[in-house]
N, C-alpha and C positions, 0 to 999 in steps of 0.2 A: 645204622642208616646213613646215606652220604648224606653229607651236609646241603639241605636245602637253602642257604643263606649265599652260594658263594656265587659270585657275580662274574659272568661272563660277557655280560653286555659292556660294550667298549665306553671309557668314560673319554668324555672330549668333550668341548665347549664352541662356540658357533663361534670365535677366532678361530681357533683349529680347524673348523671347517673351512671359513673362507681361505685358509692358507693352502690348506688342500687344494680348491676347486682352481686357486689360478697358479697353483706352480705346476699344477699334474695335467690342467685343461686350458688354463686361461682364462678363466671366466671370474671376474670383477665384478665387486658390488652386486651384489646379488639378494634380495631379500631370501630372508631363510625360514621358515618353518615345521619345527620339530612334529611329524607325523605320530599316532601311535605305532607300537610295535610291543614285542613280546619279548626277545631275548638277540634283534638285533639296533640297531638305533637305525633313525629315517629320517632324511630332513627334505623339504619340500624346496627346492629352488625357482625364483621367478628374479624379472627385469632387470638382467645380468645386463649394466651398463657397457660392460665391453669386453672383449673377446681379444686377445695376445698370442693365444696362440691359431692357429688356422684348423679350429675347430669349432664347426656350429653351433651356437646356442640354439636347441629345437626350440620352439614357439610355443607349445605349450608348458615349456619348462624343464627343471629333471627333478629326479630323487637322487641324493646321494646315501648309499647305506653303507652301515661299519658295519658289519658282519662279525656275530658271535666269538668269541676265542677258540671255542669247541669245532666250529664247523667250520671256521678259518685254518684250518691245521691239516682240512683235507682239502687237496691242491685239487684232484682229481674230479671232486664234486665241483668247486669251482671253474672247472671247464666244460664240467656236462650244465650247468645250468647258464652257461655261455652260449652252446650251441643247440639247447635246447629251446630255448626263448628266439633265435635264430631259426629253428625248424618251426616253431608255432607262429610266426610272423610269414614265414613263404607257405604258409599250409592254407592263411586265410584269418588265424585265430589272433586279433591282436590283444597283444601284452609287452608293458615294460622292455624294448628291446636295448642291451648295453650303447650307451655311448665313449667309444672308445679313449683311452688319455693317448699325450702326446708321445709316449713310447710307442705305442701301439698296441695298446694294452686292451683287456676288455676287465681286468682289476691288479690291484697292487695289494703288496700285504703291507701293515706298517704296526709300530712297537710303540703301544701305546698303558701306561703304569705298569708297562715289562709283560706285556700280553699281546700276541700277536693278533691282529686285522685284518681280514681281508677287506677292500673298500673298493664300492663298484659304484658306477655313475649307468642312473635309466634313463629313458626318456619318458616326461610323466603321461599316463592315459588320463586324459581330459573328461571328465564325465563324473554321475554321482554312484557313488555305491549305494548296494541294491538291501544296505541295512537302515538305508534312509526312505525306502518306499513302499508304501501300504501293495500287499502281494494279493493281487487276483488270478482267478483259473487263468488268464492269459498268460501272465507273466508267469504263474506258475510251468505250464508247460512251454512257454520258450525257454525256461533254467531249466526243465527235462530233456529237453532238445537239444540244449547247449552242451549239455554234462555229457548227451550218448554220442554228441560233434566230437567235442574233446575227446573221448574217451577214443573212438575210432581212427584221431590224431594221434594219440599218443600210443598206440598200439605199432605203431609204423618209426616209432623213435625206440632206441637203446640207447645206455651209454655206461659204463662201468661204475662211473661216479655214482651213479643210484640206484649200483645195489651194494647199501649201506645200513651198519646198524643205526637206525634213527626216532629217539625219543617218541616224538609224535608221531609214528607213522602206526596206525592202528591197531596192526598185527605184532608189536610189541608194546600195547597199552596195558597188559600183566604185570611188567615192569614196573612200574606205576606203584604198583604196590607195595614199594617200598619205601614210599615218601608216604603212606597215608594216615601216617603218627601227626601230622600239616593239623588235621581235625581233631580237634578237641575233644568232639561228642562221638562213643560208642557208636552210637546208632548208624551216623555217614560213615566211620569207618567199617562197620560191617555191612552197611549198603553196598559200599563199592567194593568192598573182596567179595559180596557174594556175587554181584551183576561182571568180573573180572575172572573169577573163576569159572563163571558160565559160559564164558566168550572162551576162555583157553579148552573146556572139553567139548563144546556144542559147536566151535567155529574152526580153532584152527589147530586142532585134533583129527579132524574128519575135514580138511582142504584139499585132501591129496588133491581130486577130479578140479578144483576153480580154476581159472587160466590168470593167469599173470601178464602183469605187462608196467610200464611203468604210468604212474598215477599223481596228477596234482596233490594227492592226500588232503587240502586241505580249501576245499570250494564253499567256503563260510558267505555269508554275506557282504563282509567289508573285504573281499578279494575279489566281486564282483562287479563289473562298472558297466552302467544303464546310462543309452541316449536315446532320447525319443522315447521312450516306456519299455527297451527291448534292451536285451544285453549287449552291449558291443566290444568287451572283453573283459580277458582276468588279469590279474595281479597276483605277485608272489609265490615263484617259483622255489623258495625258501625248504618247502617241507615236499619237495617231489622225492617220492621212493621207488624203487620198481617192486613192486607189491601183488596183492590180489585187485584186480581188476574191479571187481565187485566194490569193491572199499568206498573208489570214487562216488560210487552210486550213496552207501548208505551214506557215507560222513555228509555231501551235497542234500540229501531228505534229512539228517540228523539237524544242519541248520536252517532247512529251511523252516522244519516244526520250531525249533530256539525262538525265530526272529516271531511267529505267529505269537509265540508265549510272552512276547514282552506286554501283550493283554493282560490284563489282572481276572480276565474271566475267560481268557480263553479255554478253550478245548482240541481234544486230538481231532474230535469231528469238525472245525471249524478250517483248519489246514487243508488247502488244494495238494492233497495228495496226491490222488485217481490222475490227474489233469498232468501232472508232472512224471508219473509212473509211466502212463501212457504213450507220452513224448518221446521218454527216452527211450521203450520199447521198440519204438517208429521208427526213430534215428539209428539206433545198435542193433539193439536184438533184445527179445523178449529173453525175459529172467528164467531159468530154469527152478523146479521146486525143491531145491535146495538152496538155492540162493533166497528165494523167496522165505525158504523160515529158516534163516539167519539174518534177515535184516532187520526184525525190532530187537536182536541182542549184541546186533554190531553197533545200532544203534544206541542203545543205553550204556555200551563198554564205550563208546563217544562221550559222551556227554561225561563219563567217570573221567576220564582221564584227563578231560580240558579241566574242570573242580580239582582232579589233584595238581595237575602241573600250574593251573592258573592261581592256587595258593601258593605251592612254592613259592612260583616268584616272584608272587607279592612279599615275601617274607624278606629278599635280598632290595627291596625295592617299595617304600611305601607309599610314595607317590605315584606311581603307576596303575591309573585304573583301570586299564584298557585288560590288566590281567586277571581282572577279577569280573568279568561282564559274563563270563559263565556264570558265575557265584549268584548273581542277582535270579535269574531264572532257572537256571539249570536243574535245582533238587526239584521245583514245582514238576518239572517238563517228565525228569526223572520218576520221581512217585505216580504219577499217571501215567505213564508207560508198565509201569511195572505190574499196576492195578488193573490195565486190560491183558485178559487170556490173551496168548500168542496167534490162536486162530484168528479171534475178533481186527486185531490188526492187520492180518493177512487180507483179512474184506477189507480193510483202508487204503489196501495197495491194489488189488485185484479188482474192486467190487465193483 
């Protein structure tokens, strides 16, 4: 098994950043705030006393991120996710768009415990994520309406950089299965090879007919930013793959059920399914019946694959909680997916 311990997260300390922010942008004294993240580092920048070089300080602030050593190494992706946050900002859809350094840059790499970085400056979206607020039929189906928005955006973008072999991207969540020695107990490890081997013969066995296109991959709750009670964009174009189109749909229902289970009594019937299903029908295009029963197995191959990849790298990282917040609900969410017949679901999305 590869070694689930070894750390690609960039190590650096908030001098290093401020040394960063004003030799590369000019930006002084800056309060800094370390954001969660997964396997790249974030830091939250505000009230940049002063500005050297002849570049804007935005008003709302920025994010500065170091970018993994793995996905730092691919140049190519680094420039599809340059001008893809670039197309989704002229299309309507706001997100994160680069703030340029004083080369003229939209990122730089740099050699940091002998591991290369790549390091990008955003400008921050002002608003709250939508894993901070109690989810009604409303807001449920404006995140269905958003997701078939998106989705019909990103159908009209390409770019070579993503199409890439990439961890997270759903349709290689099999892979996965080779960290799942991570769990101790029997039972999750044959939980998740057997909901992983269902998704490799029942899903992407039988994909020939899905249509592809490239996909946010990962429309979770804390990548979603709400003003007013409505969505007014996303975050982190990190994990965009050019994938199965469908994908966006389940992983975007996969969290939204997650966020409903942070209840201790929740239920699958208690989740604005119907309300969000119906949105995105209205906005795209209604699901064909194949896509339709493969979506409570894309979704359980979901929720495997955040449980194994979010223990790994709690294992190179103990202080990091943010990588284990699947952990916390994810098996309850899990076992009661499993426990309803796959028709029974199908009326949760149709009925």
């Amino acid at each position: 098994m590869a070694d689930p311990t070894e750390n690609i997260c960039a190590e650096i300390n908030k001098d290093q950043v401020e040394d960063i922010l004003k030799n590369d942008y000019g930006f002084i004294n800056g309060k800094i705030q370390e954001l969660d993240g997964y396997d790249d580092k974030n830091y939250y920048i505000t009230d940049v006393k002063k500005c050297i070089e002849e570049i804007e300080f935005p008003t709302d602030g920025i994010v500065i991120k170091f970018i993994n050593s793995i996905d730092s190494k691919n140049l190519l992706l680094q420039d599809a996710q340059t001008k893809l946050t670039q197309h989704l900002e002229h299309s309507g859809i706001h997100c994160p768009i680069p703030v340029f350094n004083k080369y003229g840059e939209s990122y730089r790499s740099i050699i940091l415990n002998n591991k290369t970085h790549a390091v990008r400056v955003y400008k921050y979206i002002q608003g709250e994520t939508m894993n901070k607020i109690k989810i009604n039929s409303e807001i449920s189906a404006n995140f269905g309406f958003y997701v078939g928005h998106l989705t019909s955006i990103l159908k009209k973008f390409d770019h070579d950089g993503f199409h890439r072999n990439h961890l997270w991207a759903l349709e290689k969540c099999p892979e996965v299965l080779k960290f799942v020695e991570v769990f101790d107990q029997e039972k999750q490890r044959q939980t998740i090879t057997t909901v992983l081997n269902k998704f490799q013969f029942d899903v992407l066995l039988k994909a020939d007919h899905l249509e592809k296109s490239v996909i946010h991959e990962d429309l979770n709750m804390n990548n979603i930013i709400i003003k007013d009670n409505k969505i007014f964009g996303i975050i982190d174009v990190g994990d965009v793959v050019y994938s199965f189109t469908i994908f966006d749909f389940a992983v975007a229902l996969c969290y939204l059920i997650m966020h409903e289970f942070k209840e201790n009594n929740a239920k699958l019937s208690d989740v604005q399914i119907k309300s969000f299903v119906e949105a995105y029908e209205k906005q795209y295009r209604n699901l064909n019946d194949f896509e339709v029963s493969i979506i409570h197995t894309c979704i359980c191959a979901r929720i495997c694959q955040s449980l194994v990849l979010g223990k790994k790298s709690s294992l190179r990282d103990l202080s990091n909680n943010y990588v284990l917040s699947t952990q916390k609900n994810g098996w309850r969410v899990l076992e009661e997916l499993m426990n309803i017949e796959e028709d029974k679901f199908v009326l949760l999305l149709k009925n």
